[in-house]
RODO-2510 file (C-alpha; in nm, 4 decimals, decimal comma):
residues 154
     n   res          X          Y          Z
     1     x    10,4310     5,8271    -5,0132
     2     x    10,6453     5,5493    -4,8968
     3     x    10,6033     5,2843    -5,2861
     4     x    10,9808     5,2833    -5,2989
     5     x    11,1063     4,9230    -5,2874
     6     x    11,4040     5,1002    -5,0878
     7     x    11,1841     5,2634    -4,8014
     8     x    11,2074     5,1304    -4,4916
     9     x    10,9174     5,1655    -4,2414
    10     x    10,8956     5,1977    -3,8585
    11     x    10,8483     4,8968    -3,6714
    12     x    10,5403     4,9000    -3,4326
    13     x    10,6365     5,1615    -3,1711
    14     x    10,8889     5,3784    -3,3811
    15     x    10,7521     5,7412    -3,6031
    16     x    10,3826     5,7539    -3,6418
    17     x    10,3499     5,3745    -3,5155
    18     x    10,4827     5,5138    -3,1713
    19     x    10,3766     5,8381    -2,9316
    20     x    10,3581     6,0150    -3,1763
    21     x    10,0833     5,8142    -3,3549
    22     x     9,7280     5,8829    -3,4121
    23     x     9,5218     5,7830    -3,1084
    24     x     9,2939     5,5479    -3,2392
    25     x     9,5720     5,3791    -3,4875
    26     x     9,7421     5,3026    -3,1890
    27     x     9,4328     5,1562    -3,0024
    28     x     9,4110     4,9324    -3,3009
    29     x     9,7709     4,8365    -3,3317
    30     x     9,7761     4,7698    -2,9771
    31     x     9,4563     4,5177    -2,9825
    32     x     9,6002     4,3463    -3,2716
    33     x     9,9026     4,2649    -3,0843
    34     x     9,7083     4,1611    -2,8226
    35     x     9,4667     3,9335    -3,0133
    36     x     9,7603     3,7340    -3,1934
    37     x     9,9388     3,6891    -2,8926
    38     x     9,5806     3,5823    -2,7177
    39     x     9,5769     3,3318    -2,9978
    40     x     9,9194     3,2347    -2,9745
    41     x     9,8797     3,0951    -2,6235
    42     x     9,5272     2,9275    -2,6898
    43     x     9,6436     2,7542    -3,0064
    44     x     9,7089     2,4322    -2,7909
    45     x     9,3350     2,4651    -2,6281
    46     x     9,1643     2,4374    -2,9892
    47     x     9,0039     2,7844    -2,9104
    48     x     9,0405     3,1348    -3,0915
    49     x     9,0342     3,4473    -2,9382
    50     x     8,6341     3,5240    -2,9979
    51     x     8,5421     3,1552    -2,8713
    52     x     8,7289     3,2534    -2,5740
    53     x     8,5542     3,6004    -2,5598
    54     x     8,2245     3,3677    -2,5854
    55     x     8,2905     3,1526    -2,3405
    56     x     8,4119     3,4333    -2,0966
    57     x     8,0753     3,6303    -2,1522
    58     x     7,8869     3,2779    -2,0797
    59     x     8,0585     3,2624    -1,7716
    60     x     8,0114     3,5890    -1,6025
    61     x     7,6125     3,6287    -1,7735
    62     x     7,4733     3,2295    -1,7703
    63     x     7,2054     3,1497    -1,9895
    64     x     7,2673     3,4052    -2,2161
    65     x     7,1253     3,3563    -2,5669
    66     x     7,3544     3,4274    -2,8949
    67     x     7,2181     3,7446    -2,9667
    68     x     7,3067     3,8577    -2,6083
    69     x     7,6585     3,6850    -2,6935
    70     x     7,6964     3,8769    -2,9875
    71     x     7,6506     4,1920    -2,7976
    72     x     7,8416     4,1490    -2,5254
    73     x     8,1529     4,0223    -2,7443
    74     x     8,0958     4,2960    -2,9865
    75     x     8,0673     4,0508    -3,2393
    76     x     7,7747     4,0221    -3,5336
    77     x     7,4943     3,7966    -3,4872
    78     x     7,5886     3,5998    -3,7532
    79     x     7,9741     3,5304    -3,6584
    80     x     7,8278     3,4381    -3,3013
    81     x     7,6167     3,2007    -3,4803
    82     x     7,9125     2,9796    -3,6749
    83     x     8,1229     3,0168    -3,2849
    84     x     7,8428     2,8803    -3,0834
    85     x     7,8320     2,6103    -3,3455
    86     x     8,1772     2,4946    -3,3159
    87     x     8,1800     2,5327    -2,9198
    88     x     7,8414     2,2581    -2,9742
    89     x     8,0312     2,0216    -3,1555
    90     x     8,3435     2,0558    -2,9465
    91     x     8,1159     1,9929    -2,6432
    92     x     8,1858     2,3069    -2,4631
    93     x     7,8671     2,5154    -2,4657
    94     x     7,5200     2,3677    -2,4501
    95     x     7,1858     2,4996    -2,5733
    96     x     6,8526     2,4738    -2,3846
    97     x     6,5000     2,6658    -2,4765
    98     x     6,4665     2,9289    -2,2121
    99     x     6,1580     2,8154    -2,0123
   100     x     5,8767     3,1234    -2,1299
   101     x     6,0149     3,2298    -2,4463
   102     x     6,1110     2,8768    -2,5845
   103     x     6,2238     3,0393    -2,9295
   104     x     6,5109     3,1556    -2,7604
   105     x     6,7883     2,9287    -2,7063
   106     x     7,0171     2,9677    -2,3751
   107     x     7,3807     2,9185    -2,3842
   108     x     7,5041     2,7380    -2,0992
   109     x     7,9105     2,6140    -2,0075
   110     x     7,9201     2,2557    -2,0318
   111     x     8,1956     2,0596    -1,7732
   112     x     8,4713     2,0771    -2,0487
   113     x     8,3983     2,4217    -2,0994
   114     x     8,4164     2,5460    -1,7756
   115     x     8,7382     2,3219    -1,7409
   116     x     8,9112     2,4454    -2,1107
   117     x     8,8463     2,8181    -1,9851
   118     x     9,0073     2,7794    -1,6874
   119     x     9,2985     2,6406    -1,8560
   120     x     9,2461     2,9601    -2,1005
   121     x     9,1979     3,2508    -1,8389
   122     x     9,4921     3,1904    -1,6684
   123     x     9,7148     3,1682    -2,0022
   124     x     9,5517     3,4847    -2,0942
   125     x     9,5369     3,6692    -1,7877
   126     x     9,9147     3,6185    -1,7911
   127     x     9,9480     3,8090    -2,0857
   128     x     9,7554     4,0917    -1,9229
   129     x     9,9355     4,1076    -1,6578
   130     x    10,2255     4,1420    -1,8783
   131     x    10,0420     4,4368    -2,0230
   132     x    10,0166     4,6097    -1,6346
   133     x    10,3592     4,5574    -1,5582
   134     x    10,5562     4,8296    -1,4346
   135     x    10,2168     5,0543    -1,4177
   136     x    10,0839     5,1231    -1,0459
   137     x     9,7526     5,0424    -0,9305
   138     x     9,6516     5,3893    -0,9301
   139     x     9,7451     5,3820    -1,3563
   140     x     9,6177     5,0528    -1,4170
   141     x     9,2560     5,1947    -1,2623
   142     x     9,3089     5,5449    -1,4660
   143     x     9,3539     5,3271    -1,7909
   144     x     9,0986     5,0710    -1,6938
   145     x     8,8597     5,3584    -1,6640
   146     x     8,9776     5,5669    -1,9817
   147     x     8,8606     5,2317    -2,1679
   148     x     8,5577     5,1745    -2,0482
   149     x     8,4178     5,4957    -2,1004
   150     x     8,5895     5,4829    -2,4540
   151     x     8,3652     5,2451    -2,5122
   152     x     8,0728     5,3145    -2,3802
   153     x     8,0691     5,6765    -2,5478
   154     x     8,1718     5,8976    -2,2962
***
């Protein structure tokens, strides 16, 4: 146990914070880097990192609905809710009924939001290229792939 006011502990990286670390911890320590430097950069742009994760799904899967948000940026249903409600009043998402099932609402980009993203995927695709540097294409696809089927189970 480490409750002495005189131990010192290992910066991210060093002991079990490093290689040596648990797998998972270190999946975790890595995405929380990545997050608060993701919301370091859109500070300026009035957008967190889970907006931006919002408004990226929008753009690549139109007209989705909040549930389908939710989903796709592995967030709850309710937290989706309270995000599409401050990209409404900030004017970048709009809602519309979707034309046969009108209780569910579509998500659409508005003009600002499409423009604010841009702004945001290139500030944050910067920091993931920072992430790839010095790896080869051939590592960046093995890791790319180790992710994704991290995720979905495999």
């Amino acid at each position: 146990m480490c409750n002495s006011p005189d131990a010192v502990l290992p910066a991210p990286g060093e002991g079990k914070r490093g290689a040596d670390g648990h797998l998972g911890y270190l999946l975790r320590q890595a995405a929380h880097v990545h997050r608060q430097r993701v919301e370091a950069v859109l500070g300026d742009l009035d957008l967190t990192s889970a907006q931006f994760s919002a408004l990226v799904m929008l753009e690549a899967y139109p007209a989705a609905s909040g549930a389908d948000l939710a989903r796709l940026a592995l967030l709850t249903p309710q937290t989706m809710s309270t995000i599409i409600a401050n990209l409404l009043k900030a004017g970048l998402v709009a809602r519309r009924a979707h034309a046969v099932h009108g209780r569910i609402q579509q998500i659409d980009l508005t003009q600002d939001g499409q423009a604010r993203l841009t702004v945001a995927k290139a500030r944050v695709y910067g920091l993931e290229s920072g992430l790839l540097a010095g790896l080869s294409a051939d590592e960046e696809t093995i890791i790319r792939r180790w992710l994704a089927g991290v995720a979905a189970g495999a």
